[in-house]
DOMIBA-76760 format. One record per residue (C-alpha): residue number from 1; x, y, z; residue in three letters. Coordinates in steps of 0.001 Angstrom, whole numbers, plus 500000, padded with zeros to 6 digits. Layout:
   num       px       py       pz   residuo
   NUM        X        Y        Z       Ala
...
% end
This chain:
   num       px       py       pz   residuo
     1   307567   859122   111662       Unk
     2   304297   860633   112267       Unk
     3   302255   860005   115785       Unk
     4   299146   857869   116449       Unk
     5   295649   859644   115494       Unk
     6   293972   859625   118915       Unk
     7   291128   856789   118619       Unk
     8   287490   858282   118039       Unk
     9   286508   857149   121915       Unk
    10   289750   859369   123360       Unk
    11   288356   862185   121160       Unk
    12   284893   861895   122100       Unk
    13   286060   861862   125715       Unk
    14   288102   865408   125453       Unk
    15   285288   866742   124215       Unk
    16   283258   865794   127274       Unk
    17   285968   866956   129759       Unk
    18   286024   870156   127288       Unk
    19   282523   871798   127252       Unk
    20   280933   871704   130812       Unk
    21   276896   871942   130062       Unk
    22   275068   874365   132644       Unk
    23   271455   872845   133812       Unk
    24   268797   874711   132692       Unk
    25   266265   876971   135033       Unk
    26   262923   876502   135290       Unk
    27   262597   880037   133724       Unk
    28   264600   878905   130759       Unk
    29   261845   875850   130230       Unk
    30   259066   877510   130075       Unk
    31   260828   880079   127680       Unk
    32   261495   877219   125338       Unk
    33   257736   875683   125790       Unk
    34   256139   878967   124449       Unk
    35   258317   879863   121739       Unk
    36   258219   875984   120720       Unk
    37   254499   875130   118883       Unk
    38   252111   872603   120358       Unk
    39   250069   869635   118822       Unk
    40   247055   868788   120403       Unk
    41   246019   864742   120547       Unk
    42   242528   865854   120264       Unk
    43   243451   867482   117131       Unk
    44   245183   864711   115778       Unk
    45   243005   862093   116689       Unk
    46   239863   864198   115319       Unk
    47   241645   864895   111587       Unk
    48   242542   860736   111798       Unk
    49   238557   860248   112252       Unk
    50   237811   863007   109340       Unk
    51   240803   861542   107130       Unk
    52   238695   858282   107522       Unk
    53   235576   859398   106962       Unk
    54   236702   860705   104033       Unk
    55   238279   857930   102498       Unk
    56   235338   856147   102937       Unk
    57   233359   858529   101283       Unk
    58   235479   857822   098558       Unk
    59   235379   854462   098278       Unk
    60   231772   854375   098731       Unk
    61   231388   856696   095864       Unk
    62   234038   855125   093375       Unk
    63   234665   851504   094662       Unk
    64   233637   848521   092192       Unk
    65   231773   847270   095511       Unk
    66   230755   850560   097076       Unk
    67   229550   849070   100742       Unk
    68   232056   846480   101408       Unk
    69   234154   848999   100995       Unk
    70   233210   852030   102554       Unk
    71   232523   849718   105494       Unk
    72   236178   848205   105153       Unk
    73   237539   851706   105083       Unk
    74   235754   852839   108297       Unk
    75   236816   849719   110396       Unk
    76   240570   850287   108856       Unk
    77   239765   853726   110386       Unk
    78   238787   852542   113450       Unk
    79   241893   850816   114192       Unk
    80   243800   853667   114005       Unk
    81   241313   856413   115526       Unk
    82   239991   854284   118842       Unk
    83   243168   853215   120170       Unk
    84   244750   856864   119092       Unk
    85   241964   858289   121153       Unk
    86   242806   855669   124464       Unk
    87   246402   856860   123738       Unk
    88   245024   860304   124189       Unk
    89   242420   860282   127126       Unk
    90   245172   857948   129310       Unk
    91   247899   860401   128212       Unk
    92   246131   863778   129316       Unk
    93   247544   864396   132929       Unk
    94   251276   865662   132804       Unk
    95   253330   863967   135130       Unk
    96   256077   865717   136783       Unk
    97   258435   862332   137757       Unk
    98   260332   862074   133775       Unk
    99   260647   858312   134754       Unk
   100   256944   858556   135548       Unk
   101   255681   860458   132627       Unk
   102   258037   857393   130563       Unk
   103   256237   855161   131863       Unk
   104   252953   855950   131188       Unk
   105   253708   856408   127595       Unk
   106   254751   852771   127160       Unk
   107   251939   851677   129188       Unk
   108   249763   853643   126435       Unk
   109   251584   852652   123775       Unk
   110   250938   849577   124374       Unk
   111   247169   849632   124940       Unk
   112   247177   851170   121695       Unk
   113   248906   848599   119988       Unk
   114   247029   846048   121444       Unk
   115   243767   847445   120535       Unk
   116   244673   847586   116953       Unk
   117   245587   844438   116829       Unk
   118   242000   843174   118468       Unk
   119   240000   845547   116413       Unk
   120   241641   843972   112803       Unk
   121   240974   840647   114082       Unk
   122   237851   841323   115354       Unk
   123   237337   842986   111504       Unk
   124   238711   840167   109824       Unk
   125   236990   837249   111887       Unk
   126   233667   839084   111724       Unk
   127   233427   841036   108142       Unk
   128   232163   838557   105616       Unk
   129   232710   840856   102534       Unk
   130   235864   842447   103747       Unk
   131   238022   844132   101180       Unk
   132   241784   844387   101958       Unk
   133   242562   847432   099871       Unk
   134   239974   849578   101254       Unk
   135   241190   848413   104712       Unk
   136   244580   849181   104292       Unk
   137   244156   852134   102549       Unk
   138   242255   854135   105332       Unk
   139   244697   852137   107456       Unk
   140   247424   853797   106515       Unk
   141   245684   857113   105206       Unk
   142   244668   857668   109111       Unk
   143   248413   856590   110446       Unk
   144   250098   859368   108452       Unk
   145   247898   861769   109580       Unk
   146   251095   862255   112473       Unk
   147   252806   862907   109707       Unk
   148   251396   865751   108342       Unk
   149   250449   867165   111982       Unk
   150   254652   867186   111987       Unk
   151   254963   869232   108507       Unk
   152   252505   871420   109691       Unk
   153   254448   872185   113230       Unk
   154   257054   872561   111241       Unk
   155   255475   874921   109073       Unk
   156   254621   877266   111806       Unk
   157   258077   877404   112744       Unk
% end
């Protein structure tokens, strides 16, 4: 008769008894910072604005109704590029409690979220001619701005 497999929790606790993990200096940190590429918010918030401007130079150019929508596009731009840029100015101090610097992420976060959220209604209650697709469009044009600022990090790499 064969034996028992050991369960996947007995393995995965050999394996932490196994391979003791030495902390890190601070000399070993700030190796890793300056070999490691850097994003600015500025940056990113800045190409949001120009990826909305854009868009709704676009629109206003080639839509079937050229200033309800270039004026849809820019407010779909502006809830993405004014609360990215509160996100930014309240996140520019490093903090050096982790727990601390957490925190005031979330607390960000969620300024940001919530001014979205105002700014669309605020569009929506107060745009008579609104047009959804030129909206979302910029919308979502100016949120995946973070992802390209990622591909190009990881370009530099």
């Amino acid at each position: 008769m064969s034996e028992p497999q050991p369960s996947a929790a007995d393995r995965w606790d050999d394996a932490i008894e196994s391979v003791p993990v030495a902390p890190w200096t601070a000399e070993q940190v700030r190796a890793l910072e300056q070999q490691q590429p850097s994003l600015s918010m500025w940056r990113v918030v800045a190409v949001q604005a120009l990826v909305g401007a854009v868009l709704a130079g676009l629109w206003a150019f080639f839509g079937s109704q050229p200033r309800a929508q270039a004026v849809s596009a820019l407010c779909g731009a502006a809830a993405v590029v004014l609360p990215s840029a509160a996100m930014a100015w309240g996140l520019r101090r490093r903090s050096e409690q982790p727990a601390a610097a957490l925190l005031g992420f979330l607390v960000w976060e969620l300024v940001k979220i919530g001014l979205t959220i105002a700014i669309l209604v605020a569009v929506v209650k107060t745009l008579p001619e609104l047009s959804w697709p030129a909206l979302l469009v910029s919308l979502i044009g100016c949120l995946k701005v973070h992802v390209w600022g990622l591909w190009a990090l990881r370009r530099t790499n």
